[in-house]
KOLSE-651253 format. One line per 10 residues: their letters; for each residue z, y, x of C-alpha. Coordinates in Angstrom, 1 decimal, padded with zeros to 4 digits. Layout:
KOLSE-651253
A	Z/Y/X ~ ...
This chain:
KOLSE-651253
XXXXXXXXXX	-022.4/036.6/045.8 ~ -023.9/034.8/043.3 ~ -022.1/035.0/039.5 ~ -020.9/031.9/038.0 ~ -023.0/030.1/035.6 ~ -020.4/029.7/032.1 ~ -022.0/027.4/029.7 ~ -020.3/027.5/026.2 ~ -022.1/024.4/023.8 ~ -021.0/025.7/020.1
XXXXXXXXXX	-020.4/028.9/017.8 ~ -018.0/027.1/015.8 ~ -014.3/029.0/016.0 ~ -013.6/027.2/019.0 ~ -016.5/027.8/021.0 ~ -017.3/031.7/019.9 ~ -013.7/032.7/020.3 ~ -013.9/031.1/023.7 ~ -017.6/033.0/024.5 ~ -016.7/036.3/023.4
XXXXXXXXXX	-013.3/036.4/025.1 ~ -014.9/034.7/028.8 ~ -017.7/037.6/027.7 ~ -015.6/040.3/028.3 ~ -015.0/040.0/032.4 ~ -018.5/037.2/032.5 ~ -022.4/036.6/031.6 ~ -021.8/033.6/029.2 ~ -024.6/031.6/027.8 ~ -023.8/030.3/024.5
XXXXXXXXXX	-025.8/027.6/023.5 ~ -025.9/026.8/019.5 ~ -028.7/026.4/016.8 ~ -027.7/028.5/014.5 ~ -028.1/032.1/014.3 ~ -024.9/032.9/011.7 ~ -021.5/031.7/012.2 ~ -020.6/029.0/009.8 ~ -017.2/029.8/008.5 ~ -015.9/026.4/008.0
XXXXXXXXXX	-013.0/027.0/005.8 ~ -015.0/028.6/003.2 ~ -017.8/026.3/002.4 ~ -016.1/025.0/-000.8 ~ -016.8/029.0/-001.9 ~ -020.4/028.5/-001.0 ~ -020.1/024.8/-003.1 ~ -019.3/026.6/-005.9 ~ -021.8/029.2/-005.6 ~ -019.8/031.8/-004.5
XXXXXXXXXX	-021.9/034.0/-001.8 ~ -021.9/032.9/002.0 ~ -019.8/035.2/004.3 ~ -021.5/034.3/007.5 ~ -021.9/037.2/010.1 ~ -024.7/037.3/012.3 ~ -023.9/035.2/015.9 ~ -025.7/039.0/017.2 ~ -023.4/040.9/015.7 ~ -020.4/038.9/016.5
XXXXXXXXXX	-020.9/039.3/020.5 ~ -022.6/042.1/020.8 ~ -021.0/044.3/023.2 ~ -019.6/041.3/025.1 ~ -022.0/039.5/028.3 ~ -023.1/037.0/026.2 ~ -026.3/035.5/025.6 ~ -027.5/033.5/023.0 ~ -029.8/030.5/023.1 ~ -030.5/029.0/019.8
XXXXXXXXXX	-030.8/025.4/020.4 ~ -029.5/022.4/020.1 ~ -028.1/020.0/022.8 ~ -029.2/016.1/023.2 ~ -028.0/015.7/026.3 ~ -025.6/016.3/029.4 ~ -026.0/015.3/033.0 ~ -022.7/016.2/034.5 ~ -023.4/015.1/037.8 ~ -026.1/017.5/038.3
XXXXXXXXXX	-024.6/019.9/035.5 ~ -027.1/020.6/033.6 ~ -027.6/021.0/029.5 ~ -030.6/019.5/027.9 ~ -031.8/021.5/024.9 ~ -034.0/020.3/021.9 ~ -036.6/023.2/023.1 ~ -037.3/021.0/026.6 ~ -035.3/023.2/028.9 ~ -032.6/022.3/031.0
XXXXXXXXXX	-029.8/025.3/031.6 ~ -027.7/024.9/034.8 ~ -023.8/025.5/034.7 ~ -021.0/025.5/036.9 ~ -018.4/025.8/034.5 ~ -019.1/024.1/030.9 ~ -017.3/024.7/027.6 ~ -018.1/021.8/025.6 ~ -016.7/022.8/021.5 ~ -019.7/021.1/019.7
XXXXXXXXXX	-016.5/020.4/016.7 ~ -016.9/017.5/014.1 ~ -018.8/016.1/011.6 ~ -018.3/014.6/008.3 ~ -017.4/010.8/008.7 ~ -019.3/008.2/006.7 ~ -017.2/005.5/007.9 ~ -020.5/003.2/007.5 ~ -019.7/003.1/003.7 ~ -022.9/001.9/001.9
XXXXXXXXXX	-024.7/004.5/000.2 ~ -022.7/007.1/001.2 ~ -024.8/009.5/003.3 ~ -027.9/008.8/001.1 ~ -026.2/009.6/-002.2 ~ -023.0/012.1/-001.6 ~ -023.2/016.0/-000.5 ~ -021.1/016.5/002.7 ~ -019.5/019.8/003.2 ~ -022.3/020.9/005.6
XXXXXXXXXX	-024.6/020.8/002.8 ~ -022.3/023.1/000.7 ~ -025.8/025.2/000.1 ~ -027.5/022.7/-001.3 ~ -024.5/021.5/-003.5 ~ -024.1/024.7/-005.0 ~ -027.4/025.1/-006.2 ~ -027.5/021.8/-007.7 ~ -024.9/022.4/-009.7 ~ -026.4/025.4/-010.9
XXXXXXXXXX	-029.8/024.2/-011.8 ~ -028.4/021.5/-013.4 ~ -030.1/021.1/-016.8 ~ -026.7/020.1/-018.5 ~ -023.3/019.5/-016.9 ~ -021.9/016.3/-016.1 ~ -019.7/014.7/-013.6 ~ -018.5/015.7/-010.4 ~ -016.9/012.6/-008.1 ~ -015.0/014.7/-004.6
XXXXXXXXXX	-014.3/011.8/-002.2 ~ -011.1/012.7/-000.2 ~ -007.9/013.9/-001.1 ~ -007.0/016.1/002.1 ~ -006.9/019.6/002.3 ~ -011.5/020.1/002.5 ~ -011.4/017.7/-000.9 ~ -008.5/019.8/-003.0 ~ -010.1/023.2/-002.0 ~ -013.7/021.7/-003.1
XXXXXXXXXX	-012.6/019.6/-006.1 ~ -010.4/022.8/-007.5 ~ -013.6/025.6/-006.6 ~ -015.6/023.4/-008.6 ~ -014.0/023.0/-011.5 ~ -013.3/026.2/-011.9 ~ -016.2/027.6/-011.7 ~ -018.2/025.6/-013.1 ~ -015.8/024.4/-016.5 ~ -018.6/022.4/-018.1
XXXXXXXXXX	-018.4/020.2/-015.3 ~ -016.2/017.5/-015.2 ~ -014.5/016.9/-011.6 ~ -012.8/013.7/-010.4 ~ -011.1/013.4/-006.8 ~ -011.0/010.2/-005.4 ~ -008.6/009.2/-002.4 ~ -007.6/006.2/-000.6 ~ -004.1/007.5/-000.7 ~ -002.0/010.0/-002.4
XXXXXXXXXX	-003.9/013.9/-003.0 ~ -002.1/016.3/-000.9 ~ 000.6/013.7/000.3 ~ 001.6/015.3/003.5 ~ 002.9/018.3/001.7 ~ 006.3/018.8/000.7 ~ 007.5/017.7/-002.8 ~ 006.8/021.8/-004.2 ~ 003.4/021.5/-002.3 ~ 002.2/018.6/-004.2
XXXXXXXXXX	003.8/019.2/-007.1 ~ 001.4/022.4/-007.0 ~ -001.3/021.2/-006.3 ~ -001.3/019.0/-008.7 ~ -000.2/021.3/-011.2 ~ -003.3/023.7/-010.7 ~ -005.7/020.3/-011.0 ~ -003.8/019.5/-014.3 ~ -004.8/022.7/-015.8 ~ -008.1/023.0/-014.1
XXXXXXXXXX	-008.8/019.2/-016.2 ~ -009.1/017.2/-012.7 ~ -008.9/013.6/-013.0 ~ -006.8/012.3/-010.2 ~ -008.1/008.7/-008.9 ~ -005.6/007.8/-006.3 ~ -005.3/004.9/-004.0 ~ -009.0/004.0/-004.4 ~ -010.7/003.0/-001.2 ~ -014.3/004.1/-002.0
XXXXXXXXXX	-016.3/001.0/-000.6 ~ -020.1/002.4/-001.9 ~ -021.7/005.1/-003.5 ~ -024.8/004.5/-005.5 ~ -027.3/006.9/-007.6 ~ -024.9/006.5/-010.9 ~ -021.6/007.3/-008.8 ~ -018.8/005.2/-006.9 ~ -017.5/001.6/-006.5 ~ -013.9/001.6/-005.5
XXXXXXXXXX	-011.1/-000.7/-004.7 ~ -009.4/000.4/-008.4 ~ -013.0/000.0/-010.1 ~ -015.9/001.6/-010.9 ~ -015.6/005.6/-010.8 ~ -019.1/007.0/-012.7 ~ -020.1/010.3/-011.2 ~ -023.8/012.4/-011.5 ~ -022.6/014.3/-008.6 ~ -021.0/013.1/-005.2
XXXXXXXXXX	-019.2/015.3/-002.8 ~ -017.7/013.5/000.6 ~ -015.2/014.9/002.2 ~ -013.4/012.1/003.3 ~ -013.3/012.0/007.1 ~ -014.6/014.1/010.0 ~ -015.3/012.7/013.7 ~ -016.0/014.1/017.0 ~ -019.8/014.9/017.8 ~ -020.8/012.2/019.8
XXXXXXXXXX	-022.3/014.0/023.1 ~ -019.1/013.9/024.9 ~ -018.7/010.1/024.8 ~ -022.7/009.5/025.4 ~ -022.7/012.4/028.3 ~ -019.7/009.7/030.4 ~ -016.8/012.3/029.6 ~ -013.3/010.3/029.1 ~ -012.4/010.4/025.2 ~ -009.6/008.8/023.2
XXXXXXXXXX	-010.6/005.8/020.4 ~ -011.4/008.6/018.1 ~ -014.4/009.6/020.4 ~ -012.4/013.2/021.3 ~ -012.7/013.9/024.8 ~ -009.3/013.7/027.0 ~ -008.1/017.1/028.4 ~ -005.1/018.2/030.6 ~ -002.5/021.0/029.9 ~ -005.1/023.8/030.5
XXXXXXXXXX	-007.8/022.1/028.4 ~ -010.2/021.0/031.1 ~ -011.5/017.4/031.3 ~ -009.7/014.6/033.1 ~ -012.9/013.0/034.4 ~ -014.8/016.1/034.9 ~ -012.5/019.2/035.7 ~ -015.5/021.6/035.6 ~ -015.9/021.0/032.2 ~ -013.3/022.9/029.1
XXXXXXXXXX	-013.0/020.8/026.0 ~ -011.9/022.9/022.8 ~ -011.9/022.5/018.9 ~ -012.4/019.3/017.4 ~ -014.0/017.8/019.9 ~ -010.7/017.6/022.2 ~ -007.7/015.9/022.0 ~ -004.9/017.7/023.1 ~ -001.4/017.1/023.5 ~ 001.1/019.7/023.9
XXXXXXXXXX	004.7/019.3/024.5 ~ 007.2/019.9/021.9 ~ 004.4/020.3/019.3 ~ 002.4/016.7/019.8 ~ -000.8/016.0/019.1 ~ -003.1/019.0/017.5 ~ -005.2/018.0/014.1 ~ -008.6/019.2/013.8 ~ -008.8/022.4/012.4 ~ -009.4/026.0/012.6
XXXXXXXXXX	-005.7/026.6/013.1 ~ -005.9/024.8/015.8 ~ -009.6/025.2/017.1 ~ -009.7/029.1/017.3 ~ -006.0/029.2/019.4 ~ -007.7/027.3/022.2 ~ -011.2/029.4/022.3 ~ -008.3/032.7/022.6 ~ -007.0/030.5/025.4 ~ -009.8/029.5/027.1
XXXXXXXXXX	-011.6/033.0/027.2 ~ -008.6/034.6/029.0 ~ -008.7/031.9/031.0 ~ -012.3/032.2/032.3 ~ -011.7/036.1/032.2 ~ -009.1/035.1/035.0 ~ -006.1/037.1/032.4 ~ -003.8/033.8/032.5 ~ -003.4/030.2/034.4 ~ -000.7/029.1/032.3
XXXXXXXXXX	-001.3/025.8/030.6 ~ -002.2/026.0/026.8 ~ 000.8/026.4/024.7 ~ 000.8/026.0/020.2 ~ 002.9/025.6/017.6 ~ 002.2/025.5/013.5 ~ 003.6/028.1/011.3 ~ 002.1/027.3/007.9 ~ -000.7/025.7/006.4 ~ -003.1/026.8/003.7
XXXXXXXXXX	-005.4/026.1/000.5 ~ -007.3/027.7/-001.5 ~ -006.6/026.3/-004.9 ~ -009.7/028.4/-007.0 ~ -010.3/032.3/-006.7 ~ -006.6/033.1/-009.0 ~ -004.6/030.4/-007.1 ~ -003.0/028.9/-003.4 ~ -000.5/026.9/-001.6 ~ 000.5/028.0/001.5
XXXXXXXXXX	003.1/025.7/002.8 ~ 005.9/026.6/005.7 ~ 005.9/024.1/008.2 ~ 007.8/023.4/011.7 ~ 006.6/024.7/014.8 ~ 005.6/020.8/015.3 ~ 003.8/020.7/011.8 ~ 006.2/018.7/010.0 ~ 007.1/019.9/006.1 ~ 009.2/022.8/005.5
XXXXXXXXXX	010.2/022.7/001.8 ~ 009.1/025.6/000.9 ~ 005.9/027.0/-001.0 ~ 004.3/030.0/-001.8 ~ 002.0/029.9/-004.6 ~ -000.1/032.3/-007.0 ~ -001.4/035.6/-006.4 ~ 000.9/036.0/-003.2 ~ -000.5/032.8/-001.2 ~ -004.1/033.7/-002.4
XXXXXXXXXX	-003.2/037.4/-000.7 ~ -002.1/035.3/002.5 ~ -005.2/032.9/002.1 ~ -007.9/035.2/002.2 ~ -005.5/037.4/005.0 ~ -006.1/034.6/007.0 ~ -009.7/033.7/006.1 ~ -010.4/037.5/007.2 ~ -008.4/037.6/010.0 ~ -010.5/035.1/011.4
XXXXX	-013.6/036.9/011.8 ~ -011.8/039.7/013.4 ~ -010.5/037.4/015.7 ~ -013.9/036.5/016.5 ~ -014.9/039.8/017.4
């Protein structure tokens, strides 16, 4: 008998979660560029210029059937299933796991990907801060949980700085009253300036133009938006308006049932919890999933619900918020040295996961 060819496209949480478990019972070719795991939810550290914790992809599967290709894909013909890499070669599948994740969003604003630092250039960002010849202005673009975490890193540790957040709506408004009231609380004595309900509609050289004025910044950081990657949509699979690719109850594509959609890149409903948000809480949940699926330990339909969510708030401070099993607010907080101790719990936990 010849062994199924498993295709995973992505080492993000989703897609190395879903590798390493399939890995266990199953060759697995994952297919990614990178050769370290980009730990997502702590790239404001690396912003800052905090060192990178990013594990080696070879260290995270060894001892699992899984092999590594370090490329990129540009293209997918699923009626021959086959995976076109930027190298020139073409890798056959029968069963594909497509968890290529999101991007940041420019939303076509001008100026905005030629002048502002997106989180994936967290790196870069952190060193120009630091090489700065004097301090001046920061300008974070966003106001959702990727722009509190960077806005608040920033500031504190780099004091000299002065950091402004910038959001079309309110900073942190889906938290509960005690969420936001922290939050804001911790930019207050951090010296944030707080620009809310300003639309940012262009970002120059000298900082932004907004619908509540002119914002001057030396420095932009966008974290405004993310969006699918595009593949799925160009490749012919069947995606929602946002460009996320439409799965059933076990995760698998309604137009092409051969191929798993997990992470960002899907949208999935699941009854009595709604519609998942992107996100690691929700990404790495489905890889678990989908590895015991392929490693034939389940064939129940995927099943989530929230417990909490989490910020980092600089290295002495955090909000982790209770929430419903559906994501809707609990009113209660916990703040301080106790949800920094649960932050970085979970920010750990992940990598163990992983392996």
């Amino acid at each position: 008998m010849t062994e199924k060819q498993i295709v995973v496209l992505g080492a993000g949480y989703a897609g190395l979660t879903a590798a390493t478990g399939a890995g266990k019972r199953h060759p697995v070719t994952l297919i990614a560029p990178e050769t370290r795991f980009l730990h997502r939810i702590r790239q404001h550290e690396t912003a800052a210029g905090h060192p990178e914790h990013r594990p080696a992809l070879a260290e995270v599967i060894r001892g699992r059937g899984v092999r590594h290709v370090p490329a990129r894909a540009t293209g997918l013909d699923l009626t021959a299933r086959k995976v076109f890499l930027d190298t020139g070669e073409a890798v056959a599948y029968d069963t594909l796991v497509y968890a290529l994740g999101s991007r940041t969003a420019w939303h076509a604003v001008p100026g905005a990907a030629e002048h502002a630092y997106p989180a994936e250039r967290a790196a870069e960002l952190g060193e120009r801060l630091r090489t700065a010849e004097r301090p001046g202005t920061v300008a974070v673009v966003g106001g959702g949980a990727t722009g509190i975490e960077l806005a608040t890193e920033i500031a504190e540790a780099h004091p000299g700085w002065q950091v402004r957040i910038v959001a079309a709506g309110q900073v942190g408004g889906w938290f509960s009253p005690r969420g936001r009231s922290h939050v804001r609380g911790v930019m207050a004595r951090l010296g944030i300036e707080v620009h809310e309900q300003h639309t940012v509609t262009e970002v120059d050289a000298e900082g932004l133009t907004t619908t509540g004025g002119r914002i001057p910044a030396d420095v932009v950081v966008w974290a405004a938006a993310m969006e699918p990657h595009p593949l799925a949509a160009e490749a012919g699979l069947t995606v929602n308006p946002a460009g996320q690719a439409v799965v059933d109850g076990h995760l698998r594509s309604v137009s092409h049932p051969e191929v798993y959609v997990i992470g960002d890149a899907a949208a999935v409903t699941v009854p009595g919890t709604g519609t998942l948000r992107m996100g690691c809480a929700t990404a790495q949940p489905m890889g678990g999933y989908l590895g015991k699926v392929l490693a034939g330990r389940t064939d129940k339909p995927f099943a989530f619900r929230y417990g909490l969510q989490c910020l980092s708030l600089g290295r002495r401070d955090a909000l982790v918020q209770l929430i419903h099993g559906d994501d809707s607010m609990r009113p209660s907080v916990l703040t301080g040295r106790t949800g920094r101790l649960i932050k970085a719990a979970i920010v750990n936990g992940v990598i163990w996961t992983l392996r």
